[in-house]
N, C-alpha and C positions, 0 to 999 in steps of 0.2 A: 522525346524522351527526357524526364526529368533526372536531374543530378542530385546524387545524395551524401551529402555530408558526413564524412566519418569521425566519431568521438573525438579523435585527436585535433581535429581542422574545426572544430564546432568551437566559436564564441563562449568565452567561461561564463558563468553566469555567478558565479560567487555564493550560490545557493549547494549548502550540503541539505541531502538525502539521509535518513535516518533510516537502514533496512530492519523494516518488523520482522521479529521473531514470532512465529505462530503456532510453536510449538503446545503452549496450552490449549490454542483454540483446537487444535488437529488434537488431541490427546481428549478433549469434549466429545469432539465429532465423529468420532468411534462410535461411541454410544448412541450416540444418534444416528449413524448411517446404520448398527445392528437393529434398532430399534424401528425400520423403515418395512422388512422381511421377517413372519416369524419363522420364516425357517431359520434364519439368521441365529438367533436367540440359543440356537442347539449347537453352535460352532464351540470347538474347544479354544480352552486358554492358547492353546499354540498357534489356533488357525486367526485367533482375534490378535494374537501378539504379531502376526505376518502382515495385521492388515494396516495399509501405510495413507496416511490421507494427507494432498498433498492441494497448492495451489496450480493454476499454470504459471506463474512467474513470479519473482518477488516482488512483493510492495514496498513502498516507504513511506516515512512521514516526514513534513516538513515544521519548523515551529519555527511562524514569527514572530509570535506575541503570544500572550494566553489566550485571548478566539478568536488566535490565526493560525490555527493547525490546520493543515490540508494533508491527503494520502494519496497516497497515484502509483499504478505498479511500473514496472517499468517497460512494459506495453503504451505508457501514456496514457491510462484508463485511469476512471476517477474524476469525482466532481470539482470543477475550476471556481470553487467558493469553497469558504474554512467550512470545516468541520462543526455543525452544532447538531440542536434535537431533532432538528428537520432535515438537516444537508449530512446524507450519509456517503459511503462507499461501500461499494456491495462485491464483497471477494465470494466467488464460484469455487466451491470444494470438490475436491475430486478423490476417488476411492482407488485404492489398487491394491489386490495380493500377492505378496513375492511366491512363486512357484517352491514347493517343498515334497522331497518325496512322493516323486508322481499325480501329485496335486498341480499341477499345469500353471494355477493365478488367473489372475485378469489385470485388466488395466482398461479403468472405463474412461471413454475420453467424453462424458456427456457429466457434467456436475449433479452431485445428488440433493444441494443447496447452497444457496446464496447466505454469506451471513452481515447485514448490514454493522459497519464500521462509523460509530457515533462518536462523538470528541471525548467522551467518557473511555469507551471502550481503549481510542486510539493513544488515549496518554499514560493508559495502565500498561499496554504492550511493551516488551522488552524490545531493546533494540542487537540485533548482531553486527554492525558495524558504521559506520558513513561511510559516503560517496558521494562526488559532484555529483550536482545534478545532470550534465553533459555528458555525465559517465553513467549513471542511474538508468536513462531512457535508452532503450534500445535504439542503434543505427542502423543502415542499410536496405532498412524500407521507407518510403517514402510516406508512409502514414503515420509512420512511427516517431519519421523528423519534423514531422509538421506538429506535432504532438511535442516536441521537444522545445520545439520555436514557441508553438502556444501555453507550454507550462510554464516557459522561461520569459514569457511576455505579462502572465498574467502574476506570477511568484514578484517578481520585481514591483511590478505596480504596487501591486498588496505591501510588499518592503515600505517603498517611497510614501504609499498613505501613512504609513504607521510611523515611520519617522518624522512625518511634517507634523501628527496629530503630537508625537511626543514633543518637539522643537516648541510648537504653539503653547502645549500644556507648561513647560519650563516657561517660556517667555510670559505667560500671561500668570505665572509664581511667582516669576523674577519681577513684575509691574505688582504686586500687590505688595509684595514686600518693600519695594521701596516706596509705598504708598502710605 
């Protein structure tokens, strides 16, 4: 039996979490999950006003440098390289209607689309708050803290590269100048 690490016992990692706001994107993807049914298309304004499109968990982003953004929810999901044209994250949307006047709702738990998260995309997102990152990833399962250890192994690397290239960049300004 493996032991798992609770947030508070977890090594700080000195890396704050940016949690996205997705508010715009969910507010797109309206139109696009009516747009998927044409029956859909015949819903009234009230029934399209109840319909709530939502993540499984939140995301964040991290910024080390200008293309050192990375994103990762707090399931630990998401790619362990920044953010560019090629290296995305792909958040799963999901659809639900609050029940209304004998209208019942739903709550699909199978996503209606993926929508890839490019560095363009991820630096326009508002953010709703920070958080360590020790506090960001979820604890208590064991996939999850393995996921915490490997975001917290590879974020720092990525740290320590960026600061030796800037350290070398200064040092090798400070030799021409007095050159």
């Amino acid at each position: 039996m493996s032991t798992v690490t609770a947030p508070e016992s977890r090594e700080k990692s000195l890396i704050d979490v940016e949690v996205l706001d997705f508010g715009p994107l969910y507010r797109q993807a309206v139109d696009h999950y009516v747009s998927l049914q044409p029956e859909r298309s015949a819903w009234s304004k009230e029934k399209r006003d109840r319909l709530v499109i939502r993540t499984e968990c939140r995301w964040g982003r991290v910024n080390l440098d200008a293309d050192a953004t990375y994103v990762m929810s707090e399931k630990g999901e998401g790619p362990r390289q920044p953010l560019s044209a090629t290296t995305k994250a792909f958040v799963s949307l999901y659809a639900e209607m609050k029940p209304h006047a004998g209208d019942a709702g739903f709550f699909e738990t199978t996503p209606f689309c993926k929508v890839p998260i490019d560095l363009e995309l991820a630096n326009t997102l508002q953010t709703v708050g920070i958080v360590a990152l020790e506090e960001f990833i979820r604890a208590k399962i064991p996939e999850m803290e393995a996921a915490y250890q490997e975001w917290r192994s590879t974020l720092q690397a990525a740290r320590s590269r960026i600061l030796a290239a800037r350290s070398k960049r200064a040092e090798n300004q400070g030799v021409k100048a007095r050159a």
